[in-house]
C-alpha positions as CSV (number, residue, x, y, z in Angstrom):
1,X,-85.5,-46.5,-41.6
2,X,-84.5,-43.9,-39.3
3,X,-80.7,-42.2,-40.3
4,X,-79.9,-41.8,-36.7
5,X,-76.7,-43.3,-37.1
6,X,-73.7,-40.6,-37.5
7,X,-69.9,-41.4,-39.0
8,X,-67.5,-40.0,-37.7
9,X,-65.0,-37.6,-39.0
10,X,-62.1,-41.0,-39.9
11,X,-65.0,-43.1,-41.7
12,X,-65.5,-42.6,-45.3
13,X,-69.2,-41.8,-46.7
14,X,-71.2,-44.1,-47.9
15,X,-72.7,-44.2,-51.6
16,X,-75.4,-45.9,-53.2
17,X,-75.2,-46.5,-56.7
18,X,-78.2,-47.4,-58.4
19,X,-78.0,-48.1,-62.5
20,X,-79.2,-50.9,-64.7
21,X,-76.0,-50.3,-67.1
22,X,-72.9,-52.3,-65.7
23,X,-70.5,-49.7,-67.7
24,X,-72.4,-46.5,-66.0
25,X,-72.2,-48.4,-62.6
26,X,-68.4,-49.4,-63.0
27,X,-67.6,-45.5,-64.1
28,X,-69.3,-44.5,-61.3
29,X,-68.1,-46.8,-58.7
30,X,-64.5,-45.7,-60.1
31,X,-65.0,-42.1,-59.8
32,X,-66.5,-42.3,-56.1
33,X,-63.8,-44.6,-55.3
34,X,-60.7,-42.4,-56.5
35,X,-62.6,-39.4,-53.8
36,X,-62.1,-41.9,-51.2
37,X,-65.8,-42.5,-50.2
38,X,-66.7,-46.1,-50.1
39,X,-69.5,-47.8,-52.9
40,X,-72.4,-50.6,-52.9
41,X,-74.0,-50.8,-56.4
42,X,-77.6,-51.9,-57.5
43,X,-79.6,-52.9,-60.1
44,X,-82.8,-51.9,-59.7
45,X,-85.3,-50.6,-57.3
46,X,-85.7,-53.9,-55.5
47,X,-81.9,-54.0,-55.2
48,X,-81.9,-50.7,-54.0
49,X,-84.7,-50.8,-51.6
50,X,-83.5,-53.6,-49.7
51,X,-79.6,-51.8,-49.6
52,X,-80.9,-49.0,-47.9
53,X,-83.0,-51.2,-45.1
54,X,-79.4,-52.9,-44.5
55,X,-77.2,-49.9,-44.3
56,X,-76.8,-46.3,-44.1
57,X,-75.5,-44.5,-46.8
58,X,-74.3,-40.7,-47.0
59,X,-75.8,-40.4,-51.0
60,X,-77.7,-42.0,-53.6
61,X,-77.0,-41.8,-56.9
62,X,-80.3,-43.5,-59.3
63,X,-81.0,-43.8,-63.0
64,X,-84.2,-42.2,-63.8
65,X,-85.1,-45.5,-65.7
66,X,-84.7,-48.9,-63.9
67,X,-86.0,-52.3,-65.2
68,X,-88.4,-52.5,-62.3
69,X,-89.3,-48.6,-61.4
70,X,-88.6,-45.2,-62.4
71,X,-85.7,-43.5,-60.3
72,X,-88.7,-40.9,-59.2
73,X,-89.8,-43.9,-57.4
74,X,-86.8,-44.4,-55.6
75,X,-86.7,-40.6,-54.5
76,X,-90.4,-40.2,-53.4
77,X,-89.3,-44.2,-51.0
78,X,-86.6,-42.3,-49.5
79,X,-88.5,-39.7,-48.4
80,X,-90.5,-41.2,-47.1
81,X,-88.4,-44.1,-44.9
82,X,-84.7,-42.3,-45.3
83,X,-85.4,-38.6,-44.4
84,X,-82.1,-37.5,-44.2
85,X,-80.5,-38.9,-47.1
86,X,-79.8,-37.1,-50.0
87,X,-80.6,-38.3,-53.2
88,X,-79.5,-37.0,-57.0
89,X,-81.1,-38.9,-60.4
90,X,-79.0,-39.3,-63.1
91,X,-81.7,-37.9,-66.7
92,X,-81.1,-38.7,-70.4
93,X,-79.8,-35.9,-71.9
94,X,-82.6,-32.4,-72.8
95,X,-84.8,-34.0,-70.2
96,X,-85.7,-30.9,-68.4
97,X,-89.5,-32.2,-67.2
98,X,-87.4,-35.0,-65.4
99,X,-85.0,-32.9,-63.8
100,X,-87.9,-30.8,-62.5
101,X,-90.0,-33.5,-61.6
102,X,-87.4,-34.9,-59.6
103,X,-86.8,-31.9,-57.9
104,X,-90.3,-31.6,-56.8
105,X,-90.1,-34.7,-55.6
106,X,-87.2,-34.4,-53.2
107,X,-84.0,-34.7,-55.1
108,X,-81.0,-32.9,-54.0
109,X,-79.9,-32.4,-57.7
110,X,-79.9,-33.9,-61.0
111,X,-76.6,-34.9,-63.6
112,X,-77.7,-35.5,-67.3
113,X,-76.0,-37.8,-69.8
114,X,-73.5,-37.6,-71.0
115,X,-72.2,-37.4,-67.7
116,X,-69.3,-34.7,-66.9
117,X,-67.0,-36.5,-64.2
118,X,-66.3,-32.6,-62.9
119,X,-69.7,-32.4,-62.7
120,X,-70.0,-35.2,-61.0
121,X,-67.7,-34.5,-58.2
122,X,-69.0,-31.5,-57.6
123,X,-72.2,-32.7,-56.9
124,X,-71.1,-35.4,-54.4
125,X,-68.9,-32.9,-52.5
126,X,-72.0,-31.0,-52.3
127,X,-74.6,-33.1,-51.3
128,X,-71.8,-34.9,-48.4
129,X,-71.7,-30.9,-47.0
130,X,-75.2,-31.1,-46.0
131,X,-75.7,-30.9,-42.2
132,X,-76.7,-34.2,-40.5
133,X,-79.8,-33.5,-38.9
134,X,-83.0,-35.6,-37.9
135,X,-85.5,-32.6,-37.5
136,X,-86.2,-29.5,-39.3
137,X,-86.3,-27.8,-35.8
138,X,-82.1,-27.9,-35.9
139,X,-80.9,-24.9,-33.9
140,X,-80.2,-22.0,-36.5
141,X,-78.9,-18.5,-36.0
142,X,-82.2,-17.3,-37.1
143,X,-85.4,-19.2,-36.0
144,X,-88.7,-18.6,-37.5
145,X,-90.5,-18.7,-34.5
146,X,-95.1,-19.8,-34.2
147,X,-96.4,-23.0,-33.8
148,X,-99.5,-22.7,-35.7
149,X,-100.2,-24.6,-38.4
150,X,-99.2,-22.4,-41.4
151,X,-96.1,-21.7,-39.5
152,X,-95.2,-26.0,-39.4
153,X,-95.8,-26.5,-42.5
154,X,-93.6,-23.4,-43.5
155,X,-91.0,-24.6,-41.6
156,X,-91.0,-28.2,-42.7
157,X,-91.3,-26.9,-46.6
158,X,-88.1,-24.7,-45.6
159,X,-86.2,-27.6,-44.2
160,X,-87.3,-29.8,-47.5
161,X,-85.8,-27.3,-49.7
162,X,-82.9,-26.7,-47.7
163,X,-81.9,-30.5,-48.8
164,X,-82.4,-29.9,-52.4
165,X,-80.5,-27.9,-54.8
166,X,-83.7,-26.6,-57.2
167,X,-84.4,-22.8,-57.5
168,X,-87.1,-21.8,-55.2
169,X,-89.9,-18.7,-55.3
170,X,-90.9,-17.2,-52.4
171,X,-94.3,-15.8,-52.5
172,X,-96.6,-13.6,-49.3
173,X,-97.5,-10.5,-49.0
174,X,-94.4,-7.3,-47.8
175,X,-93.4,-8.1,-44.5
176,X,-94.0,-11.8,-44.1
177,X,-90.3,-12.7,-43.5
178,X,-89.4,-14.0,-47.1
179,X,-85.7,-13.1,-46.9
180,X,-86.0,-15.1,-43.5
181,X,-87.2,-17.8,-45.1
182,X,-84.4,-17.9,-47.8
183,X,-81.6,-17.2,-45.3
184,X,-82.6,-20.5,-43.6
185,X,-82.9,-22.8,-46.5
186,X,-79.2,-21.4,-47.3
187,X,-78.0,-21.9,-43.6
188,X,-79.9,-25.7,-43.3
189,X,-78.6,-26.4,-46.9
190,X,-74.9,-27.5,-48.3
191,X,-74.5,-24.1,-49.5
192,X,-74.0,-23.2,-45.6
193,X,-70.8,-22.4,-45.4
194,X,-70.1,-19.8,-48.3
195,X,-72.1,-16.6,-49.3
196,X,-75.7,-15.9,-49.2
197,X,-75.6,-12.7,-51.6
198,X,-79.5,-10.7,-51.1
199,X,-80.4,-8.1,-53.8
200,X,-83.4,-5.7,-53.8
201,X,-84.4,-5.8,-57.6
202,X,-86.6,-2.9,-56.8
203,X,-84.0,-0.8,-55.6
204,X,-81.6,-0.7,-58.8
205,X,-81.2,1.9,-61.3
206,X,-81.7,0.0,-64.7
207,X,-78.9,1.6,-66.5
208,X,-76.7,0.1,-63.6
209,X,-78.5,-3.7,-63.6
210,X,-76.1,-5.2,-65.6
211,X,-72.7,-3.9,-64.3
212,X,-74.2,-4.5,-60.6
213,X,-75.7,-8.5,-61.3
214,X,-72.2,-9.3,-63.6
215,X,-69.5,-6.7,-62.9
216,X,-67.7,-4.8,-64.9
217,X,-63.7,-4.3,-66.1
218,X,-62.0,-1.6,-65.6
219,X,-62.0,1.0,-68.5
220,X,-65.5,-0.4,-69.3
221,X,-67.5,3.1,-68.9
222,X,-66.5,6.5,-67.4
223,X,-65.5,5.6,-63.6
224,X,-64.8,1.6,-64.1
225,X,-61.2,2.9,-62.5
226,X,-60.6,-0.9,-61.3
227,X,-62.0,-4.8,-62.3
228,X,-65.2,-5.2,-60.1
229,X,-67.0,-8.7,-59.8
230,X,-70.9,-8.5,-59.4
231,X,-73.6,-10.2,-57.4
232,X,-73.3,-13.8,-59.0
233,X,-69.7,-13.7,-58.9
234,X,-70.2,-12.9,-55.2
235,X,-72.2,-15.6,-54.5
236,X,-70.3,-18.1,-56.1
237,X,-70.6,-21.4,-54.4
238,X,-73.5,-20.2,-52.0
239,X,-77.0,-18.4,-52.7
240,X,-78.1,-15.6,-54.5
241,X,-81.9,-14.1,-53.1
242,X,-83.7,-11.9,-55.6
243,X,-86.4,-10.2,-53.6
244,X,-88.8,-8.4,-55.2
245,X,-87.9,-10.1,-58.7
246,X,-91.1,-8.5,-60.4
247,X,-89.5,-5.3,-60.6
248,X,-86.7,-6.3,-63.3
249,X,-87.2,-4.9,-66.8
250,X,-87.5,-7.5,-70.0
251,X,-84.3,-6.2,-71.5
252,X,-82.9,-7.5,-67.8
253,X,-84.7,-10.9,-67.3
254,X,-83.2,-12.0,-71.1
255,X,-79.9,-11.9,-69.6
256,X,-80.5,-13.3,-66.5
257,X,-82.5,-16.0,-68.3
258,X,-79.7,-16.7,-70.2
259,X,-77.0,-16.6,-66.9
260,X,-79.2,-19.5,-65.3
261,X,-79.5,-21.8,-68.3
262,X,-75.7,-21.4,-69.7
263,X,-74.2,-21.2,-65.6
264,X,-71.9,-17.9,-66.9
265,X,-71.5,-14.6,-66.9
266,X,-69.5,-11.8,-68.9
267,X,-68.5,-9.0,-67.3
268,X,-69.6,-5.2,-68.9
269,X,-66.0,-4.7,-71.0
270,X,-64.9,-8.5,-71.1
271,X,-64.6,-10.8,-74.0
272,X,-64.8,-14.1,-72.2
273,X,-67.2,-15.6,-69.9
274,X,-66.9,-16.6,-66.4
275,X,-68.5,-19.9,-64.8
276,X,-70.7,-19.3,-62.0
277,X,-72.1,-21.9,-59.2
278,X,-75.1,-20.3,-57.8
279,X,-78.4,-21.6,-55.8
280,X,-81.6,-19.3,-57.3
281,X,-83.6,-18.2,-54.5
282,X,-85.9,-15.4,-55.6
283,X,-89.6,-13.5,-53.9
284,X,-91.9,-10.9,-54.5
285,X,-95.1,-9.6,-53.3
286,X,-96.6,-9.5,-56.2
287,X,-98.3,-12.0,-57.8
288,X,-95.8,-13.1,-60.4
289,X,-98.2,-15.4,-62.4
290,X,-100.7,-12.7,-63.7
291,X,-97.1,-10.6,-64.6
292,X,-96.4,-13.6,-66.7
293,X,-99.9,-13.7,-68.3
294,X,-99.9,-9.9,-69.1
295,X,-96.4,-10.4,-70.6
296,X,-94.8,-8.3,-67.8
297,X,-92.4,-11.2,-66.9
298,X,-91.1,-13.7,-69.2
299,X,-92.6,-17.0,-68.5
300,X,-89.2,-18.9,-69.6
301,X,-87.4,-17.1,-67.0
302,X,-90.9,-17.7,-64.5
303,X,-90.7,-21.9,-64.8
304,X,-86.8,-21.5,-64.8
305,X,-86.8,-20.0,-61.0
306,X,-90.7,-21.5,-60.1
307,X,-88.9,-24.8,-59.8
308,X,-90.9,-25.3,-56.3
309,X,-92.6,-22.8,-54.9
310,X,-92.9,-21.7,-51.0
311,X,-95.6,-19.9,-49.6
312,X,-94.6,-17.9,-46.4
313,X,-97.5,-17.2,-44.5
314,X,-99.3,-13.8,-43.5
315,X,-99.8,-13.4,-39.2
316,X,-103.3,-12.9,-40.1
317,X,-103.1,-16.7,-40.7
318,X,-101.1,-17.4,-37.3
319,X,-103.0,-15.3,-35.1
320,X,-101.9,-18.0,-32.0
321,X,-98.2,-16.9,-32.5
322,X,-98.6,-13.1,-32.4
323,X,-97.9,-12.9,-28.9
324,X,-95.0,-15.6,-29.0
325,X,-93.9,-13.7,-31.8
326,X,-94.2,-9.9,-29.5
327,X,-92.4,-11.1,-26.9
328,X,-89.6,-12.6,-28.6
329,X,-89.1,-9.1,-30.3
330,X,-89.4,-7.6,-27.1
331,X,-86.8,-9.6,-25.8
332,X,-84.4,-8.0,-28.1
333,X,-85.9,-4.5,-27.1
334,X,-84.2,-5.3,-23.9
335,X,-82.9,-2.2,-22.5
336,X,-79.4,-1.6,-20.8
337,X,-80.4,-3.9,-17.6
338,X,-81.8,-6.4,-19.9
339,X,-85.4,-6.4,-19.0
340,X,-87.6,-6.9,-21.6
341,X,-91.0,-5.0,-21.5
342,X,-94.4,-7.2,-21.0
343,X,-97.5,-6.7,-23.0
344,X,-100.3,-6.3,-20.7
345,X,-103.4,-8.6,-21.4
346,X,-105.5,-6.3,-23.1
347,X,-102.3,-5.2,-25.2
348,X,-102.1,-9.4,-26.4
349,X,-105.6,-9.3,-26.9
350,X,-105.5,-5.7,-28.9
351,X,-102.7,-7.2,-31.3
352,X,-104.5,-10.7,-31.8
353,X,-107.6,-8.5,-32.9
354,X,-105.3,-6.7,-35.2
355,X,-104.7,-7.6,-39.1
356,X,-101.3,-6.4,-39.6
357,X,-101.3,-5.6,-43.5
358,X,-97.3,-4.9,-43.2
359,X,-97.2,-8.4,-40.9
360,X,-94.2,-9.3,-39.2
361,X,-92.2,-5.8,-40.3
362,X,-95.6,-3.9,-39.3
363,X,-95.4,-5.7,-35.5
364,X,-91.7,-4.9,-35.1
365,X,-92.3,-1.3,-35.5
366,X,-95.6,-1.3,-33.9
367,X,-93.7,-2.8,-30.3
368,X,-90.2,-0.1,-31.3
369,X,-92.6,2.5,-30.8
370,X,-94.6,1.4,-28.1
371,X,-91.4,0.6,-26.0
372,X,-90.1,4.3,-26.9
373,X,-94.1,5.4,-25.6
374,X,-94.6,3.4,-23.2
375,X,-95.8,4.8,-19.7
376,X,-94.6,1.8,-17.0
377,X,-93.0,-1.4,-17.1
378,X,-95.8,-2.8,-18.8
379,X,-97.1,-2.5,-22.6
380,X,-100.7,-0.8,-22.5
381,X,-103.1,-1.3,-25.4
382,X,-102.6,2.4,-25.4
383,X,-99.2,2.4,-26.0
384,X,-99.4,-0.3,-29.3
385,X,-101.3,2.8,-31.4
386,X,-103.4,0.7,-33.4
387,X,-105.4,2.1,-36.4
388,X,-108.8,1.2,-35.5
389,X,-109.6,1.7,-39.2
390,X,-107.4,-0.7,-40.3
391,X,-108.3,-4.4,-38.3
392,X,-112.1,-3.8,-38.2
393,X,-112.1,-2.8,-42.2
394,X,-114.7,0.0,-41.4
395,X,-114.1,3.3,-43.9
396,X,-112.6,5.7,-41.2
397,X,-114.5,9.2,-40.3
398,X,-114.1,12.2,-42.1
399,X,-112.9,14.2,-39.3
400,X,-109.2,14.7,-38.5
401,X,-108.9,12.4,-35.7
402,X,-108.0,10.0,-34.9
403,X,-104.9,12.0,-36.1
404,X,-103.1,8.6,-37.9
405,X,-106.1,7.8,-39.7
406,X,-106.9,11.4,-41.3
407,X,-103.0,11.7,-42.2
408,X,-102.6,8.0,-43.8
409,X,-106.3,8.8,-45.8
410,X,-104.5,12.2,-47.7
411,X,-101.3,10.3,-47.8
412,X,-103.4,7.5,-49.3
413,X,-105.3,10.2,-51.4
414,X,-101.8,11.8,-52.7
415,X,-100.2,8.9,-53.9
416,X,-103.1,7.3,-55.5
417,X,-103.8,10.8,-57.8
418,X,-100.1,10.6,-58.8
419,X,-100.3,7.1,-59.5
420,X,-103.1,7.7,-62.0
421,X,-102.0,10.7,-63.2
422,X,-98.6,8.9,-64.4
423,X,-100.6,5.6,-65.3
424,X,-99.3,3.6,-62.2
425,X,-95.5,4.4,-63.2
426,X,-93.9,4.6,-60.0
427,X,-91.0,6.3,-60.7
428,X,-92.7,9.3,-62.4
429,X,-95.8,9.4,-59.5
430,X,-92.1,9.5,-57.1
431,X,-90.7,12.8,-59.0
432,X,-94.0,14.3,-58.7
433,X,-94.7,13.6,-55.5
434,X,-91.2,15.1,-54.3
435,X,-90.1,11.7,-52.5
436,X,-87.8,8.8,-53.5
437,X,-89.0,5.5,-55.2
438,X,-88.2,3.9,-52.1
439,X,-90.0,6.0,-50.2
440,X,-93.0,5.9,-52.7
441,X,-92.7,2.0,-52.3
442,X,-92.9,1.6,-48.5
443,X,-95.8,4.3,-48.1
444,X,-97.2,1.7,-51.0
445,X,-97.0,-0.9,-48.4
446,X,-97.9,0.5,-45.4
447,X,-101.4,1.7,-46.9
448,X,-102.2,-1.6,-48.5
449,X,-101.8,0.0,-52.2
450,X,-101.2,-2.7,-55.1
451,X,-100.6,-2.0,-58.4
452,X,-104.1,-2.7,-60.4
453,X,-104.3,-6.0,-62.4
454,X,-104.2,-5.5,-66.4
């Protein structure tokens, strides 16, 4: 059945209760009544099927065992036949592989027994703030734009996700719009309306992790001259994105390990706790598995935010988008009289030959500087710059031209001696190398060097 059907603002929302204990329905039924939505109760999967064929409903609330079924059953039919509607299970209590499996299979949350009613209402008031939409191609303020076939089925995993409440990963390679793909599933999600709180794990001092992720009081250390809240007290109520979450140190994953499972913080100097409503969205480049299996990452903390996983796509895999994709960044290249530059032919044909190791970022920059370079109104092959080295994987010439390609080999050259002079530690191969860590990171990723497996 398609949910085509909208209420309007005066109509009360619709739940679906679906429980094989009379007691568990009645306290239910109670509790949804008192928030004013309106109730219809079942049995069993039968019960419940044949409900949803006759009406719309707004939520669905399911045992996870039913005399005729398993509440998974119920989630996967609804998927199927009630796209839109969102769906929470109800597990016995410590059953974390049916909480996850639920999730997996489309559920917008789980509550385990013994039920809090706080909890509960929560949850409803949640899962009733989703957006009502009918396609995953709902208008957004950011778009990831490509029609080929990686790109739909990023998309449709993105708008999936966006209707569940599980902790996501985010794997690709640098530059293939991760953060994009998390800002979306926050915007299409019930989270929409309050923070979406991104943090660059790679990019913190360790001695300053823990005031920055759980704030501090004031008098806590020299210059805590005033109470500051940190990133999950930000993002209370919304999403907090941790890109590049590879790069946080053991001693750092323990607590955030212990954050996720307990929903609480303690700021640096206080003696109590704080509760803390967060959606885990987290990414990295690198491939967090093998971490795990050379004990570089915790694997508690890896299957606590690896509830589902999303895969975003390199544009060496959507090579029919590139030029889609150039133009729409062109667009926004517009200059003062708003006309946006066109790639010539042989320009479309130069970048669809092209295998982008930075991806989307690498394009981007690739069309800034050709707009900046450019000789007439239209983009020349010429003007892109292309590394001929670099799409045709040939070993470049010895001599010193083309210019780019000697300069990136010693730059590639450099880094590489101080990386194995310091044993791949980044931050020592930095202070040798007279650069930031930053700096050391994107020259990393603009020359295609990964640290070496263990």
């Amino acid at each position: 059945m398609k949910r085509t059907e909208r209420r309007s603002e005066q109509a009360a929302a619709a739940v679906l209760v679906v429980d094989d204990e009379a007691d568990i329905r009645e306290l239910l039924e109670l509790t949804l009544l008192r928030m004013g939505l309106e109730v219809e109760s079942a049995a069993n999967v039968a019960e419940a099927k044949a409900l949803l064929k006759a009406k719309h409903f707004d939520l669905c609330l399911t045992d996870m065992r039913l005399p005729d079924g398993e509440g998974l059953d119920l989630v996967r039919h609804i998927g199927e036949h009630c796209r839109d509607l969102p769906v929470a299970v109800i597990t016995a209590y410590g059953s974390a592989e049916n909480a996850v499996a639920a999730l997996k299979a489309g559920a917008f949350d789980y509550l385990s027994k013994p039920m809090s009613l706080e909890d509960l209402r929560t949850l409803v008031k949640s899962a009733l703030k989703l957006p009502q939409q009918v396609s995953p191609a709902r208008p957004a303020r950011q778009q990831l734009l490509g029609e080929s076939r990686a790109m739909q089925e990023a998309r449709e995993m993105i708008y999936k996700l966006a209707r569940s409440q599980a902790p996501v990963y985010i794997s690709g390679e640098s530059g293939s719009g991760k953060e994009l793909a998390a800002r979306l599933i926050h915007e299409q999600g019930a989270r929409h309306d309050q923070p979406f709180v991104p943090v660059n794990c790679g990019a913190i001092p360790e001695n300053l992790m823990e005031s920055e992720f759980f704030g501090y009081k004031k008098g806590a250390f020299t210059g805590a001259e005033a109470d500051r809240d940190g990133f999950f007290q930000v993002a209370h109520g919304g999403t907090l994105f941790l890109d590049e979450v590879a790069d946080l140190p053991l001693a750092m994953q323990v607590k955030l390990l212990r954050t996720i499972q307990e929903k609480r913080v303690r700021k640096v100097g206080a003696t109590a706790e704080d509760a803390v409503d967060v959606r885990m969205i987290c990414a990295t480049h690198q491939n967090l598995t093998a971490l795990v299996e050379t004990g570089k990452f915790r694997q508690d903390l890896y299957f606590r935010l690896n509830v589902i996983e999303l895969k975003m796509p390199s544009l060496r895999e959507c090579r029919e988008d590139i030029t889609t994709l150039a133009q729409a960044m062109l667009e926004r290249l517009s200059g003062a009289d708003g006309r946006a530059p066109r790639l010539s032919k042989a320009a479309q044909a130069a970048l669809a030959d092209y295998d982008f190791p930075g991806n989307v970022r690498e394009l981007e920059n690739i069309l800034e500087r050709a707009v900046a370079l450019r000789g007439s109104e239209e983009i020349q092959a010429g003007d892109l710059r292309l590394t001929p080295a670099r799409h045709t994987g040939e070993t470049p010439p010895g001599g010193k031209w083309p210019l780019q390609d000697y300069l990136d080999r010693v730059e590639r050259e450099a880094i590489l001696e101080a990386l194995g002079v310091t044993r791949f530690n980044r931050t020592a191969a930095a202070r040798l190398l007279g650069i930031t860590f930053r700096a050391l990171r994107y020259r990393m990723e603009r020359l295609g060097i990964n640290e070496p497996r263990t």
